[in-house]
N, C-alpha and C positions, 0 to 999 in steps of 0.2 A: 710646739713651735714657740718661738718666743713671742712677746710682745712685738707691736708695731710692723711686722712681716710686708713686704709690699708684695701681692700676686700678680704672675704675669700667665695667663692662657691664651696659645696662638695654636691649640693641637684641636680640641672637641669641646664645642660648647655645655655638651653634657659631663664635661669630668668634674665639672664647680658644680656642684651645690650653691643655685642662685640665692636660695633662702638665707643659707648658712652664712655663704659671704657676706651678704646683709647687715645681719647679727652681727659677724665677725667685725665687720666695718663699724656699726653703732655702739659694739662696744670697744672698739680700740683696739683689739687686737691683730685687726687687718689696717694696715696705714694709707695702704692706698690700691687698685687695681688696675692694670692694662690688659684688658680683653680684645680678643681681636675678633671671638666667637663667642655666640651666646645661645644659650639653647630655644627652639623655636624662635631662631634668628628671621628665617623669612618672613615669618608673621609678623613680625614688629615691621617688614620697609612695607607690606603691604596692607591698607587699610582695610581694602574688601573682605580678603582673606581673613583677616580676624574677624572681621564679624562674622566671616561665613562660619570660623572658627567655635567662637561662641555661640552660634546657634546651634552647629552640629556635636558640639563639645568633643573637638577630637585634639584640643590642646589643655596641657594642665593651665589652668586659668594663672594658679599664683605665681608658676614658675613668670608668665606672661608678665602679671604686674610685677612680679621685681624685675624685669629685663626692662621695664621702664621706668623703675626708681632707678636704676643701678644709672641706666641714661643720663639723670637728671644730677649725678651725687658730684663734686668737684675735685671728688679724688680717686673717681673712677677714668681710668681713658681705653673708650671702645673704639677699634680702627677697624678697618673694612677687613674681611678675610679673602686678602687677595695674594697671602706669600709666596702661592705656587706659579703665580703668574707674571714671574718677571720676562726679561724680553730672555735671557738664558734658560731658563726652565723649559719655557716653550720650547723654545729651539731644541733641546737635548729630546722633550715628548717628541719632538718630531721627528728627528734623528733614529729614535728609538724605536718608533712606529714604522718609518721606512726601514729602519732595517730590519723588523720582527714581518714585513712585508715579504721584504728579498728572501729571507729564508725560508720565510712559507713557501713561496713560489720553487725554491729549488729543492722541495722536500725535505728540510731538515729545519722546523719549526724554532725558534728562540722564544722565551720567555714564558711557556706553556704553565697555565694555570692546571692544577690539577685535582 
């Protein structure tokens, strides 16, 4: 990729390599990032949890500290990962739900997982 790239991830906080970003950012070759996910996201809004994290060691620590440089950098911007919950989305889960309801009910199932 070329120089100065700006990345944008709004899919899985797991598809960045938090490390790499990093790097990529300190040397230049990443210009700037919009996260909207970050890997072991919940652990960063919860305090407890990370320590509980840390003592039980069931999170990779470093991925942790860069999820909180990345916080701090000013050409990084992390927003909430709330894309699936507009007031449409909803509405259509809902739609969707009732109707994979109705057709339960009348014997002929929609949207069967298999």
């Amino acid at each position: 990729m070329k120089d100065g790239v700006i990345i944008i991830n709004t899919a899985r906080g797991t598809l960045i390599d938090i490390q790499a970003l990093l790097h990529a950012i300190a040397e230049g070759k990443v210009a700037a990032a919009g996260l909207d996910v970050l890997p072991d996201e919940p652990v960063i809004r919860k305090e407890a949890e990370l320590l509980r994290s840390i003592y039980q060691k069931k999170h990779n620590m470093e991925t942790l500290l860069a999820n909180h440089v990345l916080l701090r950098l000013r050409n990084v911007f992390i927003t909430p990962h709330s894309a699936f919950y507009t007031r449409e989305a909803v509405q259509k889960i809902l739609y969707t739900s009732l109707d994979n309801i109705g057709a339960f009910i009348e014997g002929s199932p929609k949207n069967v997982c298999t």
